[in-house]
Residue, then its C-alpha position, 0 to 999 in steps of 0.5 A: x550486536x550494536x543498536x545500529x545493526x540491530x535496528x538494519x537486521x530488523x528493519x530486513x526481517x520486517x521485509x522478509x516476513x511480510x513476504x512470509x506472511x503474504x505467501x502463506x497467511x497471517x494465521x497459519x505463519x509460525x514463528x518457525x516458518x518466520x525463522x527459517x525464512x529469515x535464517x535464524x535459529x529457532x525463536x531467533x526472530x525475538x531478539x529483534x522483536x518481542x512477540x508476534x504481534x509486534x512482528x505483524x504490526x510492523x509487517x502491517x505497516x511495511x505493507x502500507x509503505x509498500x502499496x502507498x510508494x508503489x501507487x503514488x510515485x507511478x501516480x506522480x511521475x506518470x500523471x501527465x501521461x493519464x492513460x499510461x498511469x491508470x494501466x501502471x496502476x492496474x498493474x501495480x494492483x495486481x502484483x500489490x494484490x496479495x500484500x494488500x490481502x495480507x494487510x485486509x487481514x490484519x485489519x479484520x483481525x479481532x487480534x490486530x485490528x485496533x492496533x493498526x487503525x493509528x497506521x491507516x489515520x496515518x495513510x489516510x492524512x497523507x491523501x491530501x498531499x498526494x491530491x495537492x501535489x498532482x492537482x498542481x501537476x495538472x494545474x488545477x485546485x485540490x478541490x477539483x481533483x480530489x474526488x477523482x484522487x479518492x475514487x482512484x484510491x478506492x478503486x485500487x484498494x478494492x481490485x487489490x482486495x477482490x482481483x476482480x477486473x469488473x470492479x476496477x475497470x468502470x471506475x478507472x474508466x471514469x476518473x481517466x475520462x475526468x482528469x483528461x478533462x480536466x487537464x483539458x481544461x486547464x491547458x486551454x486557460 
């Protein structure tokens, strides 16, 4: 198989395996239960990959990915409408919830967990642009709505972790109440 296929096929696997390890856990997927999701022979899977922990790690990441699209294109596309994008964003958590839980766990893993900190530094740069790009939609400073952009980001990650509505809703309520100010006031300037 040339690099190129190799690369696609693999790229695929991650997708599945990640959906694999969200329904049924990190610690109690086999390689098996990998294999058989991906349809391939028993131990296929390491062709494409050396070891399972390799597997996890770009698991870990597609998770990432996916969670960090999903929230800012609804964030970015839905921010002048503020309502309407904190209950896209409420959605979003729910259906994101269980690759969030996937990923907490790879996190808190003695096994992974120094591994994946460079992904999560990463993620974590990548705020400032986000908070820059909608502070410019809103017509306000990166200043002015970053501590709003942080406290969203926040409450997202905790209602996907907990799926706890009493969590997520006052803080929800609350950056809602001060971006509304604050596309207010910078529409009256």
């Amino acid at each position: 198989m040339n690099e190129d296929k190799k690369s696609e096929k693999r790229k695929e696997l991650i997708g599945i395996c990640l959906d694999c390890f969200v329904k049924n856990g990190l610690t109690a997927t086999t390689t098996k239960e990998l294999c058989s999701a991906a349809n391939l022979q028993n131990g296929g899977i390491y062709y494409y990959f050396s070891t399972k922990e390799e597997i996890v790690l770009a698991c870990a990441e597609e998770a990432i990915n996916r969670i960090e699209k999903s929230a800012f294109n609804i964030a970015v596309n839905d921010i002048n409408d503020i309502g309407s994008m904190m209950d896209r964003l409420g959605n979003l958590a729910d259906a994101m919830s269980p690759v969030m839980r996937f990923l907490v766990s790879v996190c808190v893993s003695h096994e992974y967990e120094e591994r994946i900190k460079p992904s999560l530094v990463r993620l974590a740069a990548r705020y400032s642009y986000y908070t820059e790009k909608i502070a410019a939609i809103l017509g306000c400073t990166k200043e002015e709505a970053e501590p709003f952009i942080h406290l969203s980001i926040l409450a997202i990650n905790n209602y996907m972790i907990f799926a706890e509505r009493a969590l997520f809703d006052p803080q929800i309520e609350s950056v809602k109440k001060a971006l509304f100010r604050l596309a207010r006031k910078t529409s009256a300037v």
